[in-house]
BAFI-3210 file (N, C-alpha, C; in Angstrom, 3 decimals, decimal comma, padded with zeros to 6 digits):
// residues 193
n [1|2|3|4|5|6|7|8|9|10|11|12|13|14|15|16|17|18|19|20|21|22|23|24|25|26|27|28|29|30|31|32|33|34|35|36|37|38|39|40|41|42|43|44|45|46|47|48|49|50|51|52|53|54|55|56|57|58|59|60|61|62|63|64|65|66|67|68|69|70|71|72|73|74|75|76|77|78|79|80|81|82|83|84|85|86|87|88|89|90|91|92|93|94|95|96|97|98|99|100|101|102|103|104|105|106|107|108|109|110|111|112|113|114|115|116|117|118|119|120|121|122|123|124|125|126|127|128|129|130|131|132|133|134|135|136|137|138|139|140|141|142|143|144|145|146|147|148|149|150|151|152|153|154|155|156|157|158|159|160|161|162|163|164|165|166|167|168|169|170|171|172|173|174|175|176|177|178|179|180|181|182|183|184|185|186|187|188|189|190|191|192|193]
n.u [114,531|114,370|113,616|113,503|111,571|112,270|109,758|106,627|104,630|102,457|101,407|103,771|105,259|103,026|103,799|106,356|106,423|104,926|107,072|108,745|107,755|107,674|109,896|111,070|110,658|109,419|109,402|107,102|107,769|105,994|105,626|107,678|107,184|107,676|106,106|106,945|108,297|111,202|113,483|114,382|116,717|118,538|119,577|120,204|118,681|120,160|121,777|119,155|118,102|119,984|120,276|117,322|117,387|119,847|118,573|116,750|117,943|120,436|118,694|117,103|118,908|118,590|118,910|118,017|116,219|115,900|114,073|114,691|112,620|112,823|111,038|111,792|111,688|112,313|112,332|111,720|113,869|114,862|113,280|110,373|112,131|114,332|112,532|109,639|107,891|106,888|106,491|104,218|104,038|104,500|102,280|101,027|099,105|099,021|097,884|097,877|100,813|100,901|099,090|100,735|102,861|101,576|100,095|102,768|103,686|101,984|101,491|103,618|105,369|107,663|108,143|109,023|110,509|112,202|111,476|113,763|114,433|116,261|117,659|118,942|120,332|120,842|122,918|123,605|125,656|126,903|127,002|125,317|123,669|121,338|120,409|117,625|116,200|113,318|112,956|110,472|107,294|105,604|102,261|099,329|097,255|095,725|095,192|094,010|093,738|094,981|098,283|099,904|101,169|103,103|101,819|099,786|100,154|102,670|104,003|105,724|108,423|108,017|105,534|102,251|100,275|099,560|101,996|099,507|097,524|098,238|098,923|099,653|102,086|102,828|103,899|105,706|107,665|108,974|109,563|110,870|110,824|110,592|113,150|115,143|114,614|114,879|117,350|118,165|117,010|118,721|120,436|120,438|120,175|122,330|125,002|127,307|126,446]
n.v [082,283|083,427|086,292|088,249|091,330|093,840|095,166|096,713|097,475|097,164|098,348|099,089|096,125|095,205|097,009|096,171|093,982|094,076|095,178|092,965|090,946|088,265|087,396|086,955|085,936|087,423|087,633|088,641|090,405|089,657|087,063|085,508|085,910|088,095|090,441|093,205|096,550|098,076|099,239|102,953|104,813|106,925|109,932|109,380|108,165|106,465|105,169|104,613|102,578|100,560|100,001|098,938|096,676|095,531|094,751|092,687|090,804|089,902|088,787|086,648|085,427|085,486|086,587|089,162|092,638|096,288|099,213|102,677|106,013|109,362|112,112|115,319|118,695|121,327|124,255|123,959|123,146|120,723|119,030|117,351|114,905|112,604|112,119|111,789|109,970|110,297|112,697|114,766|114,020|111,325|109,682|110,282|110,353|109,575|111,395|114,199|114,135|115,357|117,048|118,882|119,487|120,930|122,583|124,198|124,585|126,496|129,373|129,424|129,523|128,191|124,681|122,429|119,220|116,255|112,807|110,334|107,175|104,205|101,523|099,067|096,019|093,046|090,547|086,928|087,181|089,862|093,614|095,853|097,972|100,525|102,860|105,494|107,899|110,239|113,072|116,124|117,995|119,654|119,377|121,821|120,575|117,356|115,137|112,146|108,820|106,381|104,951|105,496|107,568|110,163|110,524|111,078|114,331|114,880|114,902|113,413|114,982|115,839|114,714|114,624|113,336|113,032|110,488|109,378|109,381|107,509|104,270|101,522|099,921|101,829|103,767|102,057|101,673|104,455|105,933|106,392|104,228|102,219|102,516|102,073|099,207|098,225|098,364|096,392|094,465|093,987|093,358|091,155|089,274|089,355|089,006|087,141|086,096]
n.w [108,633|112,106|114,052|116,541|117,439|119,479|120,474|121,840|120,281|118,177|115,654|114,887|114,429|112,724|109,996|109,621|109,252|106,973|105,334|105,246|103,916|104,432|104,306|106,525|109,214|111,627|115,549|117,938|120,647|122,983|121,426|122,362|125,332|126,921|128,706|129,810|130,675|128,245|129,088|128,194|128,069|126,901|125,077|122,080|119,492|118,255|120,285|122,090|120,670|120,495|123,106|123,605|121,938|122,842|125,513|125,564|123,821|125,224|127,772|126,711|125,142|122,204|118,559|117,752|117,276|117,434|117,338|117,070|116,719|115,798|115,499|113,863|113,490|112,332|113,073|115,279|116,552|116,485|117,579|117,967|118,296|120,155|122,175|120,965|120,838|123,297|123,549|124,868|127,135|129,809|129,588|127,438|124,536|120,670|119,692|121,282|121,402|118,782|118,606|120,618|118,892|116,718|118,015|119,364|116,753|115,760|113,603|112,223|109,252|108,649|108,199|107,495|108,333|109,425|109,606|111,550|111,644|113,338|113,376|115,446|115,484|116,700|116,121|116,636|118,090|117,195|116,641|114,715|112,587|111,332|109,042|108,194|107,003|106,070|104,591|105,212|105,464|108,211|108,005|108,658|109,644|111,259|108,953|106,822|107,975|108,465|109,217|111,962|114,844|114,160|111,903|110,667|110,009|109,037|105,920|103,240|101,562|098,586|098,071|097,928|099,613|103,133|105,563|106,762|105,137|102,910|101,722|103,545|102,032|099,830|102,038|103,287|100,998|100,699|103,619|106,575|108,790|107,039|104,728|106,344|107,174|104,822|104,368|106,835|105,442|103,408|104,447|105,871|103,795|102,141|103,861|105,294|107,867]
ca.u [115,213|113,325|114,363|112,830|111,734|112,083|108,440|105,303|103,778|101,958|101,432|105,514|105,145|102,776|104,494|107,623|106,242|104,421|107,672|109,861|107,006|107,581|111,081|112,213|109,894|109,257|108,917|107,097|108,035|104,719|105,746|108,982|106,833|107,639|105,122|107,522|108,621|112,059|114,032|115,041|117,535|119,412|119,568|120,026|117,909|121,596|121,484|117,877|117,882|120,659|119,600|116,276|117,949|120,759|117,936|115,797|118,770|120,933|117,818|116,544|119,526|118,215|119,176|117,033|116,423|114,496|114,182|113,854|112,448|112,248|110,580|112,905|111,106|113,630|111,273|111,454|115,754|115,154|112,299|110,570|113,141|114,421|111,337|108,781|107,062|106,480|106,662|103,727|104,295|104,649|100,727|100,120|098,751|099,452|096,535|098,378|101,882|100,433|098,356|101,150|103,370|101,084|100,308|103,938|104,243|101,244|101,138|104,876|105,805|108,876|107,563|110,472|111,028|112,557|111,734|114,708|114,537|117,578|117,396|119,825|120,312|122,128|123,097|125,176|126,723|127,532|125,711|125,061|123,076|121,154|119,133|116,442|115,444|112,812|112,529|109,172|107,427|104,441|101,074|098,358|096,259|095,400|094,638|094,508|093,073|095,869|099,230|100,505|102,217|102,797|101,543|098,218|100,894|103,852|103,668|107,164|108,657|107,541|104,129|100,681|099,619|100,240|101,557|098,620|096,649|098,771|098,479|101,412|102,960|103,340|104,366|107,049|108,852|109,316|108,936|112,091|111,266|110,750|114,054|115,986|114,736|115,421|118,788|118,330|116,988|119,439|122,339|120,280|120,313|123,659|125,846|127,405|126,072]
ca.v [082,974|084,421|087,464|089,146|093,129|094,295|096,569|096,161|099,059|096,495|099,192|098,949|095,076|095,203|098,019|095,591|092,414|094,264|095,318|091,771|090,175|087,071|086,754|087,050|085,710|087,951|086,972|089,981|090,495|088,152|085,193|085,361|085,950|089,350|091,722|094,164|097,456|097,895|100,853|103,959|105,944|107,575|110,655|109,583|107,373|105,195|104,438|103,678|101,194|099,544|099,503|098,369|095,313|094,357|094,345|091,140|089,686|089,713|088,255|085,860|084,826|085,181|087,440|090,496|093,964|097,131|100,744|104,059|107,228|110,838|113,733|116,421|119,667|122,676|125,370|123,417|123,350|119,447|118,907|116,900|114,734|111,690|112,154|112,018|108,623|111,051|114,528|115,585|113,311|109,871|109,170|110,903|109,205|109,807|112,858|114,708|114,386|115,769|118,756|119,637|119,842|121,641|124,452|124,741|125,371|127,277|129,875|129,382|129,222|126,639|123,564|121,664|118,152|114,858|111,632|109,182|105,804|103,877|099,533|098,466|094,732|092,320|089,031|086,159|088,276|091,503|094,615|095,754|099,721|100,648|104,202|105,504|109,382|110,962|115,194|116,436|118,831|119,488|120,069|122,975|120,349|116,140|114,137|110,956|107,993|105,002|104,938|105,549|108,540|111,674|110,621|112,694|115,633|114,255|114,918|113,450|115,693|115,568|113,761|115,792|113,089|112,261|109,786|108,643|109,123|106,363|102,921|100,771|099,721|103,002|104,634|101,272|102,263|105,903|106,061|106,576|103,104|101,652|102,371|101,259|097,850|097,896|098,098|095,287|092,764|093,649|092,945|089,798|088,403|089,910|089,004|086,123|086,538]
ca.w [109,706|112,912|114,222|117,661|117,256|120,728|120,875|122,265|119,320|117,228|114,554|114,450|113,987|110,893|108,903|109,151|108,524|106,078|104,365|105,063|102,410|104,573|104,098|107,892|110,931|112,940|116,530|118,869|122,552|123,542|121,149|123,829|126,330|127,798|128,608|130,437|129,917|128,217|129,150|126,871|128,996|126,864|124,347|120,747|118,655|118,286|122,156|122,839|119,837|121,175|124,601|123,908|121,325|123,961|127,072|124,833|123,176|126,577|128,891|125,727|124,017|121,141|117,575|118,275|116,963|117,908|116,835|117,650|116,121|116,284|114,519|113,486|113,474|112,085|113,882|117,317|116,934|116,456|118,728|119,375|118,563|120,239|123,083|119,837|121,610|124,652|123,958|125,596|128,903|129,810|129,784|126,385|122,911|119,537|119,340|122,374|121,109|117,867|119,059|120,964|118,069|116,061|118,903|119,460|115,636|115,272|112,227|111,759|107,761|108,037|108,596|107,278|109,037|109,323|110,351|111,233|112,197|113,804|113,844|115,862|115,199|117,664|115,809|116,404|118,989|117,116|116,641|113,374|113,124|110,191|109,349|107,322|107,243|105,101|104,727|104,170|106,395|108,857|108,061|109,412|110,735|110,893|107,196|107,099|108,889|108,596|110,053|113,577|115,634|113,841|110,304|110,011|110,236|108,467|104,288|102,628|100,317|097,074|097,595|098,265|100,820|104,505|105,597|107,182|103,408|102,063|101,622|103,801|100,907|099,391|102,731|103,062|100,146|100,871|105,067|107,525|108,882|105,587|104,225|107,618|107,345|103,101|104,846|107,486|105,045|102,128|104,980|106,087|102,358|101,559|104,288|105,979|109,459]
c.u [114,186|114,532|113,425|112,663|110,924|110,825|107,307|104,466|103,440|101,635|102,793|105,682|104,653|103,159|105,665|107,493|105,569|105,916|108,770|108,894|106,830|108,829|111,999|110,662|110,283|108,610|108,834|107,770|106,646|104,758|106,704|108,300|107,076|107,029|105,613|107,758|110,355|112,507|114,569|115,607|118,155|118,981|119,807|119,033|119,028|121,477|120,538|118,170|118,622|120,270|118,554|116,694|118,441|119,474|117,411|116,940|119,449|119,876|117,826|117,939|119,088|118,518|117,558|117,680|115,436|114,739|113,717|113,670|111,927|111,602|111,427|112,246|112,197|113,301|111,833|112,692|115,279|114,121|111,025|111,631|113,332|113,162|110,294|107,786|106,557|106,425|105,457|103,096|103,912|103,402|100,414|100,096|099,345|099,056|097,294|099,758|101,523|100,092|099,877|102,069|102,850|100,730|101,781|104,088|103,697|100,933|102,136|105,116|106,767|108,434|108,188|110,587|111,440|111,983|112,244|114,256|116,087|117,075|119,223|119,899|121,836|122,008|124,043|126,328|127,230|126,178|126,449|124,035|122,473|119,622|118,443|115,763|114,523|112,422|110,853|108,449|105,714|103,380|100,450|097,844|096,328|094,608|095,033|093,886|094,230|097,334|099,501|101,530|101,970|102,218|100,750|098,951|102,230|103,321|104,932|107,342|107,948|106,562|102,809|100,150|100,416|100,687|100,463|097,338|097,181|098,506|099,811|102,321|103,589|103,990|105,796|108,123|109,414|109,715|110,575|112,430|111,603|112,411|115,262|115,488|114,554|116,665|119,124|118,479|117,902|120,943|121,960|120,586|121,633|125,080|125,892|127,539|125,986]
c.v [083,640|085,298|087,998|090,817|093,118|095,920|096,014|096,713|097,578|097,209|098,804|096,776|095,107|095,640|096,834|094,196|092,886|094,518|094,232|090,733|088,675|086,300|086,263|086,537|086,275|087,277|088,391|089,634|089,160|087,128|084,808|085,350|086,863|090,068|092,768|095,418|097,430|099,273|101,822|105,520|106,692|108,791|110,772|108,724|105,990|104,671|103,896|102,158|099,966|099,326|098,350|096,882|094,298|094,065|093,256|090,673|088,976|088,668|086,826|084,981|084,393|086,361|088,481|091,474|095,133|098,608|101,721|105,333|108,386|111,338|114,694|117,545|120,951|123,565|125,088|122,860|121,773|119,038|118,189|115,041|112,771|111,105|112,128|110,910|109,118|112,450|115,332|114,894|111,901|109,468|109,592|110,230|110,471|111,461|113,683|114,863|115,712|116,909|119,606|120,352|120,960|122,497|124,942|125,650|126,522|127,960|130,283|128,481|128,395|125,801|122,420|120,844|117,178|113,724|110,179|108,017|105,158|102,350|099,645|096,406|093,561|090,364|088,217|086,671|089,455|092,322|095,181|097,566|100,343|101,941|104,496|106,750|109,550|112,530|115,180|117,743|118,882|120,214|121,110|122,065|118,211|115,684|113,028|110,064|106,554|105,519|105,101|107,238|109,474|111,572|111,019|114,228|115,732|114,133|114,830|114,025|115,164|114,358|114,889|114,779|112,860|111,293|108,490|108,753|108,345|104,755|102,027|100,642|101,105|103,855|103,626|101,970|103,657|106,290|105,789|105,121|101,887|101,413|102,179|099,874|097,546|097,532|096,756|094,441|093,009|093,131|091,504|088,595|088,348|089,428|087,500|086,425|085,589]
c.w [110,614|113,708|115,672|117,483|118,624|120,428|121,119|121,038|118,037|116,067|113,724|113,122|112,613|110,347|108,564|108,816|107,074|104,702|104,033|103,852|103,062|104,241|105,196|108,647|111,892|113,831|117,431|120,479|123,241|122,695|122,104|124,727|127,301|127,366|129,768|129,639|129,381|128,284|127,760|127,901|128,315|125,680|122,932|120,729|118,556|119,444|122,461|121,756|120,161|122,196|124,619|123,199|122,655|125,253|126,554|124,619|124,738|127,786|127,532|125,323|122,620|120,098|117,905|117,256|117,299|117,374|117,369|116,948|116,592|115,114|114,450|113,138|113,065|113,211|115,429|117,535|117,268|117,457|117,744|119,429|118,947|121,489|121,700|120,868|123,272|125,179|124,633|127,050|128,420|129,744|128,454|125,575|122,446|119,158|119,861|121,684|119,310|117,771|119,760|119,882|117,193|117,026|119,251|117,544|115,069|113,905|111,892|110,418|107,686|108,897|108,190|108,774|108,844|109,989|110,264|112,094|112,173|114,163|114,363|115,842|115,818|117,000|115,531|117,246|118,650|116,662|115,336|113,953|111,846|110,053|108,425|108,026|105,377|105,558|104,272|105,571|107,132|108,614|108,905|110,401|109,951|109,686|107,385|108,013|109,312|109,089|111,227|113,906|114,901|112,094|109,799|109,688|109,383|106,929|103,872|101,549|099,183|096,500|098,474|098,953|102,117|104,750|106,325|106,141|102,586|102,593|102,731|102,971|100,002|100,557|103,149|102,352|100,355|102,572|105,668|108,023|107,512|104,971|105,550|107,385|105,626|103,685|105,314|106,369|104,095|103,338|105,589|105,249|102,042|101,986|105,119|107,526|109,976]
res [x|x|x|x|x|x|x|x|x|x|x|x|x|x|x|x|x|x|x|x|x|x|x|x|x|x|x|x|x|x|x|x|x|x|x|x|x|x|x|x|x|x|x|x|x|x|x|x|x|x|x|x|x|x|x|x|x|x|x|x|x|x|x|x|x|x|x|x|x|x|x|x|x|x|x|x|x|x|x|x|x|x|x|x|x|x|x|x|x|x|x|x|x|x|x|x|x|x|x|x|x|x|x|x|x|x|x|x|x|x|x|x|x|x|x|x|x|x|x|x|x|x|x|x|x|x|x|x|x|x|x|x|x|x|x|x|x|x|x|x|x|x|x|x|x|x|x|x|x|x|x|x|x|x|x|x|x|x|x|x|x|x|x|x|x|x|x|x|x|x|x|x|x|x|x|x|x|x|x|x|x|x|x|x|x|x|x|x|x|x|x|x|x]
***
């Protein structure tokens, strides 16, 4: 089976080919052949994912899926949220979204957070919606050298590393996106689609 994951974030790509084992073919946005941007107008994590699915499947005709995630900060009343991929402006990296988080939180004791992931999955003509949160809460300062986005800062409950001090495979099994696409493929295997 090939499948399209509407993102350019090649980080995104390996984590999920890393956790399909080779059971699904993935096809990126440049095996299709778009190197555009795809919009994210709206205010949940449920909306962009769909958006960004239906804008590839709709142009392509083809079974698509794409995702979107926030950071869940208690402290920062859900911040930064479903903007996480841009919270400290449309030009900023990973470092920048990061720092800002951590000077907003400064030498504030609850550090309690989430981060959810939302696949939206358009196949065969219907849409399909599948999530994946892990609690855990935000570090003082960056650990870590591997993963992507906020994971030098990001420690899931009830493990003493980041996850950007874990291995893929160990941050798969446990990780917000991780257990959103346990979902996908058990409804790929599972179901008559």
């Amino acid at each position: 089976m090939k499948l399209v994951f509407a993102t350019n974030n090649k980080n995104k790509i390996k984590e999920i080919e890393s956790a399909l084992n080779g059971k699904i073919k993935i096809l990126s946005l440049k095996d299709i052949g778009f190197s555009g941007d795809i919009p994210e107008d709206f205010e949940t994590l449920e909306e962009n994912a769909f958006q960004k699915a239906d804008y590839i499947a709709s142009r392509f005709n083809l079974n698509c899926f794409a995702d979107d995630t926030g950071l869940e900060i208690e402290a920062l009343n859900g911040r930064p949220g479903v903007y996480s991929a841009r919270y400290a402006g449309s030009t900023a990296n990973a470092d920048d979204n990061m720092n800002k988080v951590l000077e907003e939180l400064g030498s504030e004791t609850n550090r309690r957070a989430k981060f959810r992931t939302v696949i939206s999955l358009l196949f065969n003509g219907k849409q399909y919606s599948f999530e994946g949160a892990v609690e855990g809460e935000i570090l003082y300062e960056k650990t870590g050298s591997d993963g992507f986005g906020y994971d030098p800062i990001f420690r899931p409950a009830g493990h003493d590393d980041s996850f950007a001090e874990m291995t893929l495979a160990q941050k798969n099994l446990i990780s917000h996106r991780g257990l959103a696409v346990q979902k996908l493929i058990w409804f790929l295997e599972n179901s008559e689609v």
